[in-house]
VMD Tcl script that draws the C-alpha trace (Angstrom):
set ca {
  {-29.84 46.12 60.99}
  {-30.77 43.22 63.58}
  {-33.15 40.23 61.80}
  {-34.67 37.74 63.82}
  {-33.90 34.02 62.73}
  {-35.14 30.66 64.74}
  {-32.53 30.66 68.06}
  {-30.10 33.69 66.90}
  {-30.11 36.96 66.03}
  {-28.29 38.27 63.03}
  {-26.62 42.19 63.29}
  {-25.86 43.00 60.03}
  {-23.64 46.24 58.77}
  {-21.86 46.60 55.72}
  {-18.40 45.38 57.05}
  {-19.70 43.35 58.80}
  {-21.83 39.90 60.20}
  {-22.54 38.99 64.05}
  {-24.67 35.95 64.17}
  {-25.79 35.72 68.29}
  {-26.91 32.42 69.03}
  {-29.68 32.43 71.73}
  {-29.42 29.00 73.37}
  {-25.67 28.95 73.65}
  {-24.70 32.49 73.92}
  {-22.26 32.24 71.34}
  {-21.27 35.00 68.62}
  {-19.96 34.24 65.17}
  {-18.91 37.11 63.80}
  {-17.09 37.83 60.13}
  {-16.11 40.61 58.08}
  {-18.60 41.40 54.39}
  {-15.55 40.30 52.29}
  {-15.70 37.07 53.95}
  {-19.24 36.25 53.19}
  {-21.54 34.93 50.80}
  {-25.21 34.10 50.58}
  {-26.95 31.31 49.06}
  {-30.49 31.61 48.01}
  {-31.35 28.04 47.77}
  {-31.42 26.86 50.69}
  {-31.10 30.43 52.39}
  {-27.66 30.15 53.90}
  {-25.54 32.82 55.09}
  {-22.09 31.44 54.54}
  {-18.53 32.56 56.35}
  {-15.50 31.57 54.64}
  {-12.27 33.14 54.47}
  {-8.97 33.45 56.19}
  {-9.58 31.63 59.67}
  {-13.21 31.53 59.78}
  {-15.49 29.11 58.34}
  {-19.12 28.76 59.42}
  {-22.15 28.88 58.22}
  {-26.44 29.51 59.34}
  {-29.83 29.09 57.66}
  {-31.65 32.06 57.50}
  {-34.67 30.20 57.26}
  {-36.44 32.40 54.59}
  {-36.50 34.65 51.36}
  {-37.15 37.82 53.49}
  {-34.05 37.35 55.88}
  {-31.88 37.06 53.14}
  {-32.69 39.85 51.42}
  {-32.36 41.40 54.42}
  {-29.10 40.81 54.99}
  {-28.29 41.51 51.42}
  {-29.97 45.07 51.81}
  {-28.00 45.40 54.99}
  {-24.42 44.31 53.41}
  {-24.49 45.23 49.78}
  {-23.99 41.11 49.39}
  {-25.80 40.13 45.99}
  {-27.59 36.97 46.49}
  {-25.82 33.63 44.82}
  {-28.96 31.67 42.75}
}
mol new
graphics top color blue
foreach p $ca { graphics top sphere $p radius 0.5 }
foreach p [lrange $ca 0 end-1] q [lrange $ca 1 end] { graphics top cylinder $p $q radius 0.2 }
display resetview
């Protein structure tokens, strides 16, 4: 599933995340085990192993979204 954020794009599957940052051209990319999402304030998190990064979403609808996409349950 692709979801359109401000400046990226975010392919979601359920092994894994590629975030695809317009202005840049740069990928950040991280296996489902490896993330978490955080309702308030709609961040999609990356942390585990080597990576460690994290986006805002921007809104309610993109994270569930990417929770739909992933099988990720949302963190209130």
């Amino acid at each position: 599933m692709v979801i359109t954020i401000p400046g990226a794009r975010v392919v979601a599957t359920m092994h894994e995340v590629m975030v695809k940052l317009e202005q840049n051209r740069i990928t950040l990319q991280a296996q489902t085990d490896d993330i978490s999402l955080l309702a308030v304030p709609c961040m999609l998190i990356a942390n585990g192993g080597s990576v460690n990064w994290s986006i805002s979403l921007g809104n309610e609808e993109n994270m569930e979204a990417v929770s739909h996409a992933t099988g990720i349950a949302l963190k209130r």
